[in-house]
N, C-alpha and C positions, 0 to 999 in steps of 0.2 A: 360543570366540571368542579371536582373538588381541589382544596387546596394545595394537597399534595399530585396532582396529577397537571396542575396548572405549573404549579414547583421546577416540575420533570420536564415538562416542553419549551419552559422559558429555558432552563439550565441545557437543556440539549439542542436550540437554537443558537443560543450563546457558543457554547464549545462547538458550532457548525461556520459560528461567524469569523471566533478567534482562531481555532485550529489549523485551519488550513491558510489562513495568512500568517501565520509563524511558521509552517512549515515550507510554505513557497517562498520565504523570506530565506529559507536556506536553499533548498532544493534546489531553485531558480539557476547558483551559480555555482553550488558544491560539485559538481563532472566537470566544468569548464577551472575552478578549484582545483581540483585534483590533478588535473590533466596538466594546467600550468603551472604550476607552484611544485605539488607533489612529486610526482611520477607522470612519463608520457608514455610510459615500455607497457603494452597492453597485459602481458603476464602480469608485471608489477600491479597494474589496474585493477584486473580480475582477482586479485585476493584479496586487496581492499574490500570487494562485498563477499569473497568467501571468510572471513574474519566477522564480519558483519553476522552471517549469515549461519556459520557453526555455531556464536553466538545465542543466534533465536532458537536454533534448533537443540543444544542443551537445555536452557532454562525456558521453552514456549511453553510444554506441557508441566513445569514444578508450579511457574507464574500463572496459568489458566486454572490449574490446581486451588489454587490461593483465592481467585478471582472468583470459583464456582464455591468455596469453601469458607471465606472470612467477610471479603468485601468486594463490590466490582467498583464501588465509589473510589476507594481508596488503594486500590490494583492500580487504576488512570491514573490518581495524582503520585504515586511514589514513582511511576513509568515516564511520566511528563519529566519530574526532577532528573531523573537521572539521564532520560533523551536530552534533556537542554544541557548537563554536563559534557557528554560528548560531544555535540557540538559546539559548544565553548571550545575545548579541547583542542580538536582539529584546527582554530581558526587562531588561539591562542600561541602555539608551538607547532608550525608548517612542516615536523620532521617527518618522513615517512614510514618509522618505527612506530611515531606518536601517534601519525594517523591510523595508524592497527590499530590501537591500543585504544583510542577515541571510537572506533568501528567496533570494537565488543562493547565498547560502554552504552553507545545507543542501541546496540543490537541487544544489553538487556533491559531497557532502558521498552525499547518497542513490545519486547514479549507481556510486561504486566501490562500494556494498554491493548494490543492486537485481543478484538471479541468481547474486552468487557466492556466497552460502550454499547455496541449492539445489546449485546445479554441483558447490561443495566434497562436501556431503553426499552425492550419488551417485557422485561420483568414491570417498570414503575405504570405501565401503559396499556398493555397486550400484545400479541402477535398483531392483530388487524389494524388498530393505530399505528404503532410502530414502525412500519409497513410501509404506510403512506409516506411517514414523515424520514424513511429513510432515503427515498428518490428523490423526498423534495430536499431535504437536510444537504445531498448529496449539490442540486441546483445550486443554494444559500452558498455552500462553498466554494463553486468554481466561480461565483462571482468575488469575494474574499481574496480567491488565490488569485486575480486579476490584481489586486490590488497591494498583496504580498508580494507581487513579481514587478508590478513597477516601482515600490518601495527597494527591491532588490537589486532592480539593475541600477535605480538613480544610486544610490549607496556604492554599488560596485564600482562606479566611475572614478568617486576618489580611493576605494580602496577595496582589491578584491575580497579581501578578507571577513570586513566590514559587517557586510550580510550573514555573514556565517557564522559572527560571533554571534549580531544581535537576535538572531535567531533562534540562539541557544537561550540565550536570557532571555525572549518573550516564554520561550516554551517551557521555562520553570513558572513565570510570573503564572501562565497560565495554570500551571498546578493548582497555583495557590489559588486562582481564581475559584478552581472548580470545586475544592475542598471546603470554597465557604458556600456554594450555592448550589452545587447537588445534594439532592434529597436520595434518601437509600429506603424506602419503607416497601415495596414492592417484593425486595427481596429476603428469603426466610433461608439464611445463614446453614450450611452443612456441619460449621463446627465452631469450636470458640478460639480463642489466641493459644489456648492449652490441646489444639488436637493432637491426636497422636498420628502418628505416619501410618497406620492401619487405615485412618480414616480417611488419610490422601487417596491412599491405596485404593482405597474403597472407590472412590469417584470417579478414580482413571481408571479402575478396570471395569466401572459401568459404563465409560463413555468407549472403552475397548470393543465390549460387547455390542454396544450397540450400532458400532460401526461396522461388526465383521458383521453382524445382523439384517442389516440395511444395505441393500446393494447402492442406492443413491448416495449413501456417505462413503462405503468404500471409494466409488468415483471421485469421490470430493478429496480425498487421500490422493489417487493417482494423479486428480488436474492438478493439485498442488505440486507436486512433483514435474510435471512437465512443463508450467508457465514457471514455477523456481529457471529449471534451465536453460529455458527461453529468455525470460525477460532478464535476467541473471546477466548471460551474456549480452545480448544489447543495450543492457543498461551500461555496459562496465566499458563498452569501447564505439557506441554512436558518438558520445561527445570527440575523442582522438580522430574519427573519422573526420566530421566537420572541420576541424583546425589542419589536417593534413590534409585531405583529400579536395577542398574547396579553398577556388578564393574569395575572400567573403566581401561583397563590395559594400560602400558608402559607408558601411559602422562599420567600429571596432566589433569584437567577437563579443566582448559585456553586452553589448546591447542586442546582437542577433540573438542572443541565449536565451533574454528574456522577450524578445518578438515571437521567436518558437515556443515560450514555453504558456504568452497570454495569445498565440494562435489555438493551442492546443486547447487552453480554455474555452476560448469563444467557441470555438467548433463542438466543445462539450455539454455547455450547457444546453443549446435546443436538440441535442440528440438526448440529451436526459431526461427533456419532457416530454419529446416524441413518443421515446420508450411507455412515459410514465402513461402518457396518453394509450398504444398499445394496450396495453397490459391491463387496463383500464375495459375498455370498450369493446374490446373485440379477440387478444390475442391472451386470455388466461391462460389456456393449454396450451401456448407455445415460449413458455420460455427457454426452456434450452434448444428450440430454432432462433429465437435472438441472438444465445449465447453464442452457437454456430456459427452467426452470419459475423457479430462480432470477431470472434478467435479468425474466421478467414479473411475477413478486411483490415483487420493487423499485420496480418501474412503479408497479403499481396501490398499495403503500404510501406511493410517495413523494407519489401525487397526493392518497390520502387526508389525508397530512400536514398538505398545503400548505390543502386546502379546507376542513380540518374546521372543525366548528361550535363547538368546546369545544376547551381546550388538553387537557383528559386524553386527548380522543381524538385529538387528534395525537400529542401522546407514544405511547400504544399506536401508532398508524402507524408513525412515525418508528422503533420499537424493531425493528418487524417488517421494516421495509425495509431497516433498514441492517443486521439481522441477516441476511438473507440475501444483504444484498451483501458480509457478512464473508467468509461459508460459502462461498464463488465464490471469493476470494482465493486459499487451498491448493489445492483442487482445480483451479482453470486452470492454476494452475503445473505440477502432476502433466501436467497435457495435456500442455502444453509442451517439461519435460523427457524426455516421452517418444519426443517424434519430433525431438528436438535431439541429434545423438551429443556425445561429448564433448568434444571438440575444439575445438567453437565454441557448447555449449552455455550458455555465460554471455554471450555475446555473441548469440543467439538470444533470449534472453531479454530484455539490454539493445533490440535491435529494437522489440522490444513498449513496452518503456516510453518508448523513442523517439516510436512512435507513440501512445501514451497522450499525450505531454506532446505531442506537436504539434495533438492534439484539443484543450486544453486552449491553446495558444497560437491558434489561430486561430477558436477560436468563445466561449470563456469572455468576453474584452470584448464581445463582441457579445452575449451574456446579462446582462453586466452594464452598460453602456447601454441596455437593454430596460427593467431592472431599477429602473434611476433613470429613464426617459423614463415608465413604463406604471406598471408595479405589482411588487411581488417576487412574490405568487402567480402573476402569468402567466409572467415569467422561471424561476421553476422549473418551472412545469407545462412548460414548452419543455424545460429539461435534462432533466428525468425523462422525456420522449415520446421527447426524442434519443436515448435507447437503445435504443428498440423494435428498429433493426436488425440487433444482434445472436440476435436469437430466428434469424432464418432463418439467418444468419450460423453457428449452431452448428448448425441443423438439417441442413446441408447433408451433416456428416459424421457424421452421428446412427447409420451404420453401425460404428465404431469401438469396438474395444475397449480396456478399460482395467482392470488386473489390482490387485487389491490386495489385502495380505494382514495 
């Protein structure tokens, strides 16, 4: 292996180790955050991520532009500063004006980083390493965010806040981390610091083309659009349900948040090498039947969540649902980068989360006025049923193969 390719796998093991324990460092207690401190009115909720989420959906494709166009090195590290701003922000000044306002800063803050990790990584490596190392990269972190989430709840104890600030501040430190130790030689630049906007132009309307061109990317447009909606609103009002709808015994609510949230991990990580194992040995041609069985096992957990009778057996739900809405995260992206060349591969990918956030801006308040007019169990049983359309949605290309080694 040569030095730059050794470079790449250190630096991207590294950002698999640190990453996701500075983000479960916030994650962990930002909905139970919001919920208590901020706002409890689920409309109010719900446009906390529609804020978020209009956000990524203005600047996804300028910043994946940038990422396919200048640098993907340096797309991460300017996204990381300004994602740990934001959540400084919110954790700094609890107002709920402020917290909009901290909600666009990490939502632009997300768009330079969403895709140019991936991109970087097959660009310094290939598709076929890269591949490997994103199921396992995906493994590395859910053991990480075990230990982000216990660092999160112990912090929480003395002060909710706590975790939300210091999370901000690893996730800049980590900027800087990455700016000394990734290597960028793999990729051959579209333009220089002087492009002109023809030459932006130029890239989004090749990645336009090649989406309306490819039926498997148009889908990748639509599923983004329907898990936006879905996960949108269950993200924005599962946590108000827990604190209203249950009594929560032996802990406080800090600590149940992070018991569900290092359940969902454990439950994650051997479903991720199961898959890896799959995909591996025997199921090449069946990835979007994973994907399927996945999106319907989120379904039927989330709604077990929402109805159950006893909070234990929603917890058991809720670990299983969101554990396999984890295990979907790596492998869609593999989809992805696999039928994106490289050129406009980061900006193929920005598409997706384009259309993720535009699910999320045009049906989230509409769950969350559901939500305050009716009940929060009917509003999520609607976000969780909103996803049913990705099952045919993956089915459609259930002939495809997908290699991994």
């Amino acid at each position: 292996m040569n030095h730059s390719r050794y470079r790449a796998r250190r630096a991207f093991y590294i950002f698999r180790i640190v990453a996701p324990f500075v983000f479960a460092m916030w994650l962990t207690m930002a909905n139970l955050y919001f919920v208590t401190v901020i706002t409890d009115d689920p409309f109010r909720l719900a446009w906390l991520l529609v804020v978020l989420e209009t956000a990524t959906f203005v600047f996804e494709v300028p910043t994946g532009l940038i990422a396919d166009s200048f640098s993907r090195k340096w797309s991460i590290v300017i996204g990381y500063i300004i994602w740990g701003g934001g959540f400084l922000l919110q954790a700094l000044i609890p107002i709920y004006e402020v917290t909009l306002l901290s909600q666009a800063v990490w939502g632009l803050g997300f768009t330079f980083v969403s895709g140019a990790p991936e991109a970087w990584l097959v660009d310094e490596l290939g598709q076929e390493e890269a591949s490997a190392l994103f199921l396992r990269g995906s493994q590395i972190g859910q053991v990480t965010t075990l230990l982000g989430i216990a660092a999160s709840t112990a912090l929480a104890t003395f002060h909710l806040a706590l975790p939300i600030a210091l999370g901000g501040a690893a996730t800049i430190l980590l900027a800087l981390l990455l700016a000394v130790i990734m290597p960028e030689e793999g990729f051959q630049p579209a333009g220089s610091m002087g492009i002109s906007f023809a030459q932006f132009r130029q890239t989004f309307s090749t990645a336009l083309k090649m989406v309306k061109g490819r039926p498997v990317l148009r889908s990748v447009v639509l599923i983004g659009l329907v898990i936006g909606s879905s996960a949108g609103g269950f993200d924005a009002m599962h946590a108000p349900h827990i604190v209203r709808n249950f009594v929560l015994p032996i802990f406080e609510s800090e600590i149940w948040f992070g018991i569900l949230f290092a359940g969902v991990t454990l439950l994650t990580l051997p479903l991720l090498e199961l898959t890896r194992r799959w995909l591996r040995q025997k199921w090449q041609s069946r990835t979007t039947l994973i994907l399927s069985i996945f999106a319907g096992g989120t379904i039927l957990g989330n709604l077990a969540f929402i109805w159950a009778p006893t909070f234990y057996v929603a917890a058991l739900a809720y670990c299983l649902s969101q554990s396999l809405r984890t295990a979907t995260k790596p492998l869609f992206m593999i989809w992805i980068n696999r039928h994106a060349p490289s050129d406009t591969r980061a900006t193929v990918i920005s598409l997706y989360w384009q259309s993720n956030a535009l699910g999320h801006i045009v049906f989230v308040p509409l769950l969350g006025a559901l939500g305050t007019l009716t009940s929060l169990r009917i509003a999520l049983s609607s976000a969780s049923l909103a996803l049913l359309p990705v099952i045919p949605l993956y089915r459609r290309h259930g002939s495809e193969n997908l290699e991994i080694v």
